[in-house]
VOGU-421117 format. One record per residue (C-alpha): residue in three letters; x negated, y, z negated. Coordinates in steps of 0.02 Angstrom, whole numbers, plus 50000, padded with zeros to 5 digits. Layout:
BEGIN
<rec "ala",<X,Y,Z>>,
...
//
This chain:
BEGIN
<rec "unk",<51257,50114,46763>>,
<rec "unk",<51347,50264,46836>>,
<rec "unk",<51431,50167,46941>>,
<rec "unk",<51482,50058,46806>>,
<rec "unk",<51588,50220,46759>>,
<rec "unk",<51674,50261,46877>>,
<rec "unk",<51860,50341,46845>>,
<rec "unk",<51988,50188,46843>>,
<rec "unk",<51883,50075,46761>>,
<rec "unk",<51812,50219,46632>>,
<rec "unk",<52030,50239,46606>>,
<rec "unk",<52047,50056,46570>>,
<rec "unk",<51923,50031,46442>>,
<rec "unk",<51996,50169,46369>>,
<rec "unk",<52168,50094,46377>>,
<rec "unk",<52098,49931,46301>>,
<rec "unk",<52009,50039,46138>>,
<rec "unk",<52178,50100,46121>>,
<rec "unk",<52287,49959,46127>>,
<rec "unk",<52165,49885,45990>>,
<rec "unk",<52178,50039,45872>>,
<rec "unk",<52360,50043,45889>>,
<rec "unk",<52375,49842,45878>>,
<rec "unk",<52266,49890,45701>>,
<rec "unk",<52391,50016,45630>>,
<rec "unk",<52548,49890,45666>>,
<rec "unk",<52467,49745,45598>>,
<rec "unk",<52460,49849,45439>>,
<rec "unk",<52619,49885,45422>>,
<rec "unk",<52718,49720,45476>>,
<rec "unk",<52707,49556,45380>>,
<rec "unk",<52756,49447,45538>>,
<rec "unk",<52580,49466,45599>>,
<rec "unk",<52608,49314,45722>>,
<rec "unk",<52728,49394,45840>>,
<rec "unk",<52598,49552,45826>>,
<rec "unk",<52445,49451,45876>>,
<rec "unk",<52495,49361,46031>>,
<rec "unk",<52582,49523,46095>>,
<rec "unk",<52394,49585,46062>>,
<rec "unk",<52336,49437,46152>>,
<rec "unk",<52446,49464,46308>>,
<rec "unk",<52419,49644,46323>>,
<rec "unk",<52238,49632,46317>>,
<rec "unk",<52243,49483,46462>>,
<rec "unk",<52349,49583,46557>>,
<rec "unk",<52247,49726,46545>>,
<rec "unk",<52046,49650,46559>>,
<rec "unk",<52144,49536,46733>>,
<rec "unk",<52182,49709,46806>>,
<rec "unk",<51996,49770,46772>>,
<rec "unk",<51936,49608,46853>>,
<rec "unk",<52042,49617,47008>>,
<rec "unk",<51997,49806,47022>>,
<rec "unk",<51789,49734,47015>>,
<rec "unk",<51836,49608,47146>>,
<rec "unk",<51913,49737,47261>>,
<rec "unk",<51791,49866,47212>>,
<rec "unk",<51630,49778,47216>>,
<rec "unk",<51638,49604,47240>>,
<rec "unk",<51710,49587,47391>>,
<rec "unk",<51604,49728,47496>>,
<rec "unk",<51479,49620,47429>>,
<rec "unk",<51539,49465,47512>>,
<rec "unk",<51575,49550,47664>>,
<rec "unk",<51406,49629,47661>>,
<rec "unk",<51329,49422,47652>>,
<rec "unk",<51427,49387,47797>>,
<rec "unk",<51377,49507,47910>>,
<rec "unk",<51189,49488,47851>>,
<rec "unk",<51219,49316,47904>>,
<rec "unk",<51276,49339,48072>>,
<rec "unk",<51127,49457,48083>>,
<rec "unk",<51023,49306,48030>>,
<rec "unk",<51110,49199,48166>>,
<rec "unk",<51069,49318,48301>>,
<rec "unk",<51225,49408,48315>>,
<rec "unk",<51175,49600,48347>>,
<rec "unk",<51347,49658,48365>>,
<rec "unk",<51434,49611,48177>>,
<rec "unk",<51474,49749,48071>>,
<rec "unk",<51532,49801,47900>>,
<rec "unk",<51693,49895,47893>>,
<rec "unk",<51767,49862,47714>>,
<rec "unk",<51754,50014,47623>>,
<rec "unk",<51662,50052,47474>>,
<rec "unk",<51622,50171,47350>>,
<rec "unk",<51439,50222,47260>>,
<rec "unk",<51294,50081,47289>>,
<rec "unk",<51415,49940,47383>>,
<rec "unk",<51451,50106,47505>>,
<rec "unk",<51275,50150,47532>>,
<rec "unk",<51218,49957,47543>>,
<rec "unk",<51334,49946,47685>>,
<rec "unk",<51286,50071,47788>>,
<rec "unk",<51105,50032,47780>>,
<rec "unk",<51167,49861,47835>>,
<rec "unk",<51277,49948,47997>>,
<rec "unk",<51115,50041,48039>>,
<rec "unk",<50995,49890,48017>>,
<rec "unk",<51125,49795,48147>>,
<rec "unk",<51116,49927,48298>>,
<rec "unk",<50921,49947,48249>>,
<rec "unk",<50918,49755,48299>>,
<rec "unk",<51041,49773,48431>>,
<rec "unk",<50940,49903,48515>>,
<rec "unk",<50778,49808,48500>>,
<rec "unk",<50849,49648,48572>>,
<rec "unk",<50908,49757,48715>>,
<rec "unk",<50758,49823,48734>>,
<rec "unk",<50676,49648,48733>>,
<rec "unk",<50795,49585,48858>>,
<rec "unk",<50740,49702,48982>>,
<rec "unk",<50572,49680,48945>>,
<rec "unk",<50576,49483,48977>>,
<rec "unk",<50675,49516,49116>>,
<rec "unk",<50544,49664,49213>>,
<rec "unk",<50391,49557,49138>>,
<rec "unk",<50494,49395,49221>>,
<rec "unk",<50533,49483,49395>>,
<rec "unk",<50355,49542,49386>>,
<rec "unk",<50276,49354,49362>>,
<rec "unk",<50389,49275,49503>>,
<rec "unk",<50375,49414,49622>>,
<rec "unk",<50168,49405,49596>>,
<rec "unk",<50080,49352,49752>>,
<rec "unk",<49957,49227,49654>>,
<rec "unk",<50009,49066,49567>>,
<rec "unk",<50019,49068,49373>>,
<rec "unk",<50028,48936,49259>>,
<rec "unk",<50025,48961,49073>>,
<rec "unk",<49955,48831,48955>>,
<rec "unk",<49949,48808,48783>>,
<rec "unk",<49805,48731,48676>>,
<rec "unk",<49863,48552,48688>>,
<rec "unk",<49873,48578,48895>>,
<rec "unk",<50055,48565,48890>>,
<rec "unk",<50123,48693,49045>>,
<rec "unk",<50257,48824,48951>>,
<rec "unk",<50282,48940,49142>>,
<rec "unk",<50256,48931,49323>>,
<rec "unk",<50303,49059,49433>>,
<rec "unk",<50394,49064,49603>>,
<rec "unk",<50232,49068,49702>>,
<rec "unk",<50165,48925,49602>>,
<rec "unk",<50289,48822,49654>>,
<rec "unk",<50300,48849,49832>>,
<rec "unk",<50127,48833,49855>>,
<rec "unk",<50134,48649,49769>>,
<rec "unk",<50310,48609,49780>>,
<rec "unk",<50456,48566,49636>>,
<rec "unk",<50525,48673,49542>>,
<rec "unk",<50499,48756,49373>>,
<rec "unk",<50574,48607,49275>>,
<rec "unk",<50443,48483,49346>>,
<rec "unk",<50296,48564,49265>>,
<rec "unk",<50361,48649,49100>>,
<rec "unk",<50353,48554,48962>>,
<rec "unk",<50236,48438,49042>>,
<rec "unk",<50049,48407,49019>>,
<rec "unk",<49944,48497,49141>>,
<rec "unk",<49872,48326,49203>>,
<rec "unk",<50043,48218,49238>>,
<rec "unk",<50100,48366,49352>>,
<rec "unk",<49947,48432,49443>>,
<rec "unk",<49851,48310,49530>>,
<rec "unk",<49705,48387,49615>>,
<rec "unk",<49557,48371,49530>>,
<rec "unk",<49502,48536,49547>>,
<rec "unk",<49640,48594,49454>>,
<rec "unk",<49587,48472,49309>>,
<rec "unk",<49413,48510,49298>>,
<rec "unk",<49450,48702,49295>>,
<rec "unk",<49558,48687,49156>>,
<rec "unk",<49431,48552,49049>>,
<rec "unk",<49273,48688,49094>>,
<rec "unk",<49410,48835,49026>>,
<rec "unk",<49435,48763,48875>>,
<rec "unk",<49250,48681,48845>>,
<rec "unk",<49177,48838,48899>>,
<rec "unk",<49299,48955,48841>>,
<rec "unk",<49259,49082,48980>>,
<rec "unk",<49334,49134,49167>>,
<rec "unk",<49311,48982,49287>>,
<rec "unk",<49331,48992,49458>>,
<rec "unk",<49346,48849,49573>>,
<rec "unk",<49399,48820,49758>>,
<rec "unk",<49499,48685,49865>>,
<rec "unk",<49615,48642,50004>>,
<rec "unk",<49790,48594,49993>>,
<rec "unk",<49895,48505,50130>>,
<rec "unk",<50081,48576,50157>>,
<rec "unk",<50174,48475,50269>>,
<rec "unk",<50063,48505,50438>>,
<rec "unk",<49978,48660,50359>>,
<rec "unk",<49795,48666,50286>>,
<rec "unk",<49827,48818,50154>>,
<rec "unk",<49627,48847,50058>>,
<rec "unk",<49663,48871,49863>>,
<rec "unk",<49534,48982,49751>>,
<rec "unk",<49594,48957,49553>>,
<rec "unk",<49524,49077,49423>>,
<rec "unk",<49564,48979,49225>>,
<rec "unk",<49554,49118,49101>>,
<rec "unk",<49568,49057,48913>>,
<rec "unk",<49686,49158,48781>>,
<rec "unk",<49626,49197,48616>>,
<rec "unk",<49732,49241,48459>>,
<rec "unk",<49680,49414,48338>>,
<rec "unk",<49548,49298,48255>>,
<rec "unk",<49459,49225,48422>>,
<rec "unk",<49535,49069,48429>>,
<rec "unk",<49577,48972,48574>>,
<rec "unk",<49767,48967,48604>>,
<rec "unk",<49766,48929,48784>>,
<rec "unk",<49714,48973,48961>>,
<rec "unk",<49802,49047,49116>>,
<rec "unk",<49789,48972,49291>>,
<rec "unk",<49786,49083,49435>>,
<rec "unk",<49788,49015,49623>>,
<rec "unk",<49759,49139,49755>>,
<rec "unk",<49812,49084,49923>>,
<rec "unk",<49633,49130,50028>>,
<rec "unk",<49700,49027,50182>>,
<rec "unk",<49709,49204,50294>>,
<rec "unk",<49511,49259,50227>>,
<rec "unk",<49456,49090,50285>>,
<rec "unk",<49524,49087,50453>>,
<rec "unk",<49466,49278,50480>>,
<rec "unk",<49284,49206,50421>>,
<rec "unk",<49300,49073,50539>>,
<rec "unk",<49359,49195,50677>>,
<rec "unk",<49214,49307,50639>>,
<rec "unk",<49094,49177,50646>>,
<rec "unk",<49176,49105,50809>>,
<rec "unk",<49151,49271,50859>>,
<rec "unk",<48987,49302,50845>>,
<rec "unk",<48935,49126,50916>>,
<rec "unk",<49057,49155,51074>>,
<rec "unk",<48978,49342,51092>>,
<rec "unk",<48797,49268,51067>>,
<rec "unk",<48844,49130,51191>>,
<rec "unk",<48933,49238,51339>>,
<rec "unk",<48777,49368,51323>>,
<rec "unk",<48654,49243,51325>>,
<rec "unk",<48708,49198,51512>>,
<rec "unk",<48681,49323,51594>>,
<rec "unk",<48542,49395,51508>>,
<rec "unk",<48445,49229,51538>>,
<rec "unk",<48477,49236,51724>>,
<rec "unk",<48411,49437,51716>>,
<rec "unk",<48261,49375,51632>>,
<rec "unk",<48235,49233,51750>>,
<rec "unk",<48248,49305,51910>>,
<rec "unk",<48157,49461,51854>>,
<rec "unk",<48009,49356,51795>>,
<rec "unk",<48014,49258,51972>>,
<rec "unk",<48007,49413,52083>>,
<rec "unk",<47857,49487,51971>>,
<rec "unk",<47786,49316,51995>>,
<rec "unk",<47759,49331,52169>>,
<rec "unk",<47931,49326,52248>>,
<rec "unk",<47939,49508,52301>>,
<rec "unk",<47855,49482,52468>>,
<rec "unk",<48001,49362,52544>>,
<rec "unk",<48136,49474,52592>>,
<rec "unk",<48274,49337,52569>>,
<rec "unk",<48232,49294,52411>>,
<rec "unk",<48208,49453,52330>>,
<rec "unk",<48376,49500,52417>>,
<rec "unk",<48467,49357,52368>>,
<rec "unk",<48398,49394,52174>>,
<rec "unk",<48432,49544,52173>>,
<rec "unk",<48622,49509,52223>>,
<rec "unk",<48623,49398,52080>>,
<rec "unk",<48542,49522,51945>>,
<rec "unk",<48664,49650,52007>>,
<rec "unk",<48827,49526,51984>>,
<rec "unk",<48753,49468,51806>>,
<rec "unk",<48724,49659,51752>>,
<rec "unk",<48903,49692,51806>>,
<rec "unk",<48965,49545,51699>>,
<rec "unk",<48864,49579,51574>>,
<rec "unk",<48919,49778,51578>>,
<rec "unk",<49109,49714,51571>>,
<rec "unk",<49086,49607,51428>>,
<rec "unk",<49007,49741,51332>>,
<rec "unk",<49186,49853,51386>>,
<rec "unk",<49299,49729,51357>>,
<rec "unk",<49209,49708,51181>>,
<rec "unk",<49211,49890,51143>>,
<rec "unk",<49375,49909,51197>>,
<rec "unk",<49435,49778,51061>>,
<rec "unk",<49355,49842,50938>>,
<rec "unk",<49449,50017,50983>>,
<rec "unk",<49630,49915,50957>>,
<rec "unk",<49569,49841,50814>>,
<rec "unk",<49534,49993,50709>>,
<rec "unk",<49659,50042,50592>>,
<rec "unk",<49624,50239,50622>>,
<rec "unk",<49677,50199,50809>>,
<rec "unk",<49818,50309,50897>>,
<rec "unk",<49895,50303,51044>>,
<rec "unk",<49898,50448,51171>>,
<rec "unk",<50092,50424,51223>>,
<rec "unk",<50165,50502,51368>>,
<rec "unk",<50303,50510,51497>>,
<rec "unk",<50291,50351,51589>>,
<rec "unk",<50367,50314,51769>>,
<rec "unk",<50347,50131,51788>>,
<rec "unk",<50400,50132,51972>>,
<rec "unk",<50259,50244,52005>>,
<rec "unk",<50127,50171,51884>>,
<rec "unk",<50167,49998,51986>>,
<rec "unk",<50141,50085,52154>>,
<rec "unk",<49944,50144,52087>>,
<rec "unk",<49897,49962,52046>>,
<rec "unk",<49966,49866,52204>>,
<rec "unk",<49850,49928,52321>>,
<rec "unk",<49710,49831,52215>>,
<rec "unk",<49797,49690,52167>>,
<rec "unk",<49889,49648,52355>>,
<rec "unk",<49694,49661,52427>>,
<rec "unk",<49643,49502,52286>>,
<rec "unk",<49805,49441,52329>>,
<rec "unk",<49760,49437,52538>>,
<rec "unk",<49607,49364,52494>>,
<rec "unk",<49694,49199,52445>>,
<rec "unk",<49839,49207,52559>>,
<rec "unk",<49955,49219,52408>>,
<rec "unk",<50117,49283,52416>>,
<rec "unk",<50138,49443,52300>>,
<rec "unk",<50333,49498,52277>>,
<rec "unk",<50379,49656,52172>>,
<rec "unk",<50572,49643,52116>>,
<rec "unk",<50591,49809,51989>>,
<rec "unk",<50752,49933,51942>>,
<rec "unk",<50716,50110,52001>>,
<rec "unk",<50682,50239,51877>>,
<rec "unk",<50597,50156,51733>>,
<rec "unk",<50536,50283,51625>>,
<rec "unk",<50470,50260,51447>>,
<rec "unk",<50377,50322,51315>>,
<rec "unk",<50197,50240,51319>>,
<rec "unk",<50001,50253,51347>>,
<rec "unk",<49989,50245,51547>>,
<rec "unk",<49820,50192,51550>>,
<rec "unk",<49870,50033,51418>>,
<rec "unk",<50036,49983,51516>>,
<rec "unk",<49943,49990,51682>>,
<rec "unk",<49788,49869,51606>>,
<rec "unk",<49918,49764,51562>>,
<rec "unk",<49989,49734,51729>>,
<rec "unk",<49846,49721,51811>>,
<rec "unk",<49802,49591,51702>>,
<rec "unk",<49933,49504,51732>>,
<rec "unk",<49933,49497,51899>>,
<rec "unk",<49748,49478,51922>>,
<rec "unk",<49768,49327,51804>>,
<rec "unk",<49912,49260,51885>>,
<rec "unk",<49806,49268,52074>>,
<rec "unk",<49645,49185,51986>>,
<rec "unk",<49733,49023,51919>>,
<rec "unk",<49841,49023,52083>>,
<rec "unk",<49794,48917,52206>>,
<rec "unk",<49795,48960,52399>>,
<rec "unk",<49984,49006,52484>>,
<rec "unk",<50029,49038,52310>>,
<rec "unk",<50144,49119,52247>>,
<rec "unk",<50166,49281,52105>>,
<rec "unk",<50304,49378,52056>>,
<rec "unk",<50315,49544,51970>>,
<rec "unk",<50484,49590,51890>>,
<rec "unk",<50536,49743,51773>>,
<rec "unk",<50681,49782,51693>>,
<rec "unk",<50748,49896,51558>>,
<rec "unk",<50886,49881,51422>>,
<rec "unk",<50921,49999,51281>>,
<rec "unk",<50795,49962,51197>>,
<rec "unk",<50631,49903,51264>>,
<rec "unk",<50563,49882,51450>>,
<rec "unk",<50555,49701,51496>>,
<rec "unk",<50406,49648,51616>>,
<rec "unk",<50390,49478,51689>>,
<rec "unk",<50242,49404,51794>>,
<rec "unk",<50287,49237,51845>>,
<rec "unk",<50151,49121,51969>>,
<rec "unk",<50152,48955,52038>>,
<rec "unk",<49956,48911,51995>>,
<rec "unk",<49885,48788,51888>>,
<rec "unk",<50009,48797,51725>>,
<rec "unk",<49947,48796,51566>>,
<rec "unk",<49948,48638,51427>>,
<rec "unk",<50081,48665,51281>>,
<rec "unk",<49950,48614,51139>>,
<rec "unk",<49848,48770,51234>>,
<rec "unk",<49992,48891,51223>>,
<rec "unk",<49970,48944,51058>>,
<rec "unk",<49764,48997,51097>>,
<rec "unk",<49776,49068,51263>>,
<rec "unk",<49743,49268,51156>>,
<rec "unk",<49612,49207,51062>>,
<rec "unk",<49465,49297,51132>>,
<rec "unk",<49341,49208,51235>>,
<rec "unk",<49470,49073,51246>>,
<rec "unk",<49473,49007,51418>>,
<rec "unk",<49619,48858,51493>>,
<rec "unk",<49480,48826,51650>>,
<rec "unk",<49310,48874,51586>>,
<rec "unk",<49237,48844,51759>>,
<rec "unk",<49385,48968,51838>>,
<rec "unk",<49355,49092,51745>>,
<rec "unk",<49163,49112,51755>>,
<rec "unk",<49173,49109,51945>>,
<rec "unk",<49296,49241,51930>>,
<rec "unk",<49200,49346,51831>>,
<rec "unk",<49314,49330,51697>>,
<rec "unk",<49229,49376,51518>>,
<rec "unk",<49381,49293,51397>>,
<rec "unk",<49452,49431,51332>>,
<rec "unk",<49560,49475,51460>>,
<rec "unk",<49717,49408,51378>>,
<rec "unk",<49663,49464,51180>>,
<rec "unk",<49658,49637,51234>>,
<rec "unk",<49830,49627,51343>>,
<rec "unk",<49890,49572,51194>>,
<rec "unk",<49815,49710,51072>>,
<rec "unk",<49903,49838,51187>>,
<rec "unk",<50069,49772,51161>>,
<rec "unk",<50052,49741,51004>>,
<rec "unk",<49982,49953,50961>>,
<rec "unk",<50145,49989,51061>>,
<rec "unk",<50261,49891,50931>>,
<rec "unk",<50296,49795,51078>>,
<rec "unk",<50283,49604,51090>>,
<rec "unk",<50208,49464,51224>>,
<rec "unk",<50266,49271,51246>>,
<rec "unk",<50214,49135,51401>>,
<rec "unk",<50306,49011,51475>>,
<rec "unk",<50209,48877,51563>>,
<rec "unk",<50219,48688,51643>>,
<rec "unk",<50063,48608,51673>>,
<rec "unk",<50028,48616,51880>>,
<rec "unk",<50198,48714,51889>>,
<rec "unk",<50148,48894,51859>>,
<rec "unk",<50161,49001,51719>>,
<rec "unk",<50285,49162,51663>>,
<rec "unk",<50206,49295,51550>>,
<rec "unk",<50345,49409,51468>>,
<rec "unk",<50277,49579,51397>>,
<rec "unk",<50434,49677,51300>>,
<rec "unk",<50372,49877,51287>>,
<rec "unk",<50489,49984,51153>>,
<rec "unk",<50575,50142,51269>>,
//
């Protein structure tokens, strides 16, 4: 009510009450009461149109401006205002209205960057996700998702789990979700182009505030790298078991024969002996090479670096390698720049070159020839071994530092090769940042490139 009264309209009800007493006095003292009554009549239109366009600009149309804006509010629009001004309760309903608008506006900014950090989080997640509702129907993928199966984001959403996904897997995790309405896990493998990739899903079902079922979320972890390291580690262990079991079993049989009687004839027991010694010093390099792997391997593993002259180092290996090298008439050349000097572990760089060279004389056949080259640029030292032997195949390329792995089994045992020749070579270059690549032709030869960081 008080702001019923405010002071112009308060002034023209006054004006009206007196209008109408003075309109009373006249029309007691004329007798052409005609004329006085529709002057009356005008006045008092004239006046109570004034009051009504004063309420219309007063109150009335704040109030209509106020609607508008609530309905823009309604609509989504954050940014509308009220800017008509106003007096008493229009005044005060307006504001409330301004601050209710950047209360929203804020909020919706703050959602926005919500969705979009909960978004970059869900496609930058290293696990497939799929989100499903109650009736199976997919409502989000995420980036992995996709490139582990393919498509894009509008081929699954919107879609029913089952007319998108097709391994069965997938299905029966998602029917044992819902039945069971606890964490399933399941396993599987999926075939990417040329690539075998193994699949472990986790379904977890979503419940509302009261417990009921409202969905389930599909995870897919990529487990492709745990499998092949299980595989490798059971490789491992059979290769290890099988390479010790050699010579051990010719120990134990000779040993047994020259306690059997074989002691008295001074051939044999000289000729067993020879053997027990050569299959103990196999035996005792395996068990080096193995230890010395499992040294690279370790994550705790530094490396001792020092000033290394590679002119030098190369001088200390060739008188070892050129005596192998006379025993099979095979040409050795050394082509190197003077002054190579480098930051490195001596010992590792001169284990690799020896490796390489003793390599490149064991699957070189007689009047052969190997080739040792070095050069440096700013950046790394660049060693080459090239040989003319027996080549390796191209679909064997890609396993030759797999340990144990051998491209002539028969070769390499005479040799006394144990198979892990190359796998630690390559561990070395690898602790050094540096990297290693072959080049090879079947019958041809081979060139082994080693690239050391200065």
């Amino acid at each position: 009510m008080r702001a019923i009264f405010t002071r112009p309209l308060f002034a023209y009800i006054v004006g009206i009450l007196v209008v109408v007493i003075v309109t009373g006095v006249l029309m007691m003292q004329t007798t052409d009461e005609y004329i006085i009554l529709g002057a009356i009549l005008v006045v008092e239109f004239v006046i109570l149109l004034l009051m009504m366009l004063h309420l219309y600009d007063k109150y009335m149309k704040p109030i209509k401006k106020a609607t508008r804006t609530v309905d823009e509010l309604v609509k989504g629009n954050y940014s509308a205002r009220i800017h008509q001004s106003a007096q008493g309760i229009v005044a005060d309903l307006n504001n409330k209205i301004n601050i209710l608008a950047r209360n929203l506006s804020e909020f919706a900014i703050q959602e926005q960057m919500q969705e979009k950090q909960l978004s970059t989080v869900i496609d930058n997640t290293q696990s497939g996700l799929v989100l499903l509702d109650e009736k199976g129907y997919v409502h989000l993928v995420n980036r992995k998702f996709t490139s582990m199966f393919g498509g894009k984001q509008h081929d699954y959403v919107g879609f029913l789990y089952y007319e998108v996904m097709q391994n069965e897997k997938i299905h029966e995790t998602v029917q044992q979700t819902f039945l069971y309405e606890k964490n399933v896990t399941e396993s599987f493998t999926q075939v990417v182009e040329v690539d075998k990739k193994y699949i472990e899903i986790v379904g977890a079902p979503i419940f509302n505030e009261r417990n009921m079922l409202k969905g389930a979320v599909l995870v897919f972890y990529d487990i492709t790298h745990l499998k092949k390291l299980e595989l490798m580690r059971k490789d491992f262990v059979a290769n290890v078991s099988h390479e010790l079991k050699t010579p051990i079993t010719s120990i134990k049989g000779f040993t047994e024969t020259l306690l059997d009687g074989a002691l008295d004839d001074t051939d044999t027991l000289q000729n067993f002996l020879t053997i027990i010694n050569d299959e103990s010093t196999r035996l005792q390099g395996l068990i080096e090479d193995l230890l010395t792997l499992s040294k690279l391997e370790k994550d705790e593993y530094q490396l001792v670096k020092n000033d290394v002259n590679l002119n030098i180092l190369i001088g200390e290996i060739m008188p070892i390698v050129n005596q192998a090298a006379e025993e099979k008439n095979i040409t050795l050349s050394i082509d190197t720049v003077d002054n190579i000097e480098f930051l490195a572990e001596s010992e590792g760089v001169k284990q690799v070159i020896i490796n390489l060279l003793m390599n490149a004389i064991s699957y070189t056949p007689e009047h052969g020839k190997v080739a040792l080259y070095a050069e440096e640029t700013d950046d790394c030292v660049h060693i080459k071994v090239t040989d003319t032997g027996i080549g390796i195949h191209k679909d064997a390329i890609p396993r030759i530092f797999e340990r144990f792995y051998r491209v002539d089994k028969a070769r390499s045992r005479n040799t006394g090769g144990t198979g892990l020749g190359l796998s630690i070579l390559k561990h070395i270059v690898e602790v050094h940042d540096g990297k290693i690549s072959v080049e090879s032709e079947l019958d041809k030869g081979s060139t082994f490139h080693v690239y050391l960081p200065k």
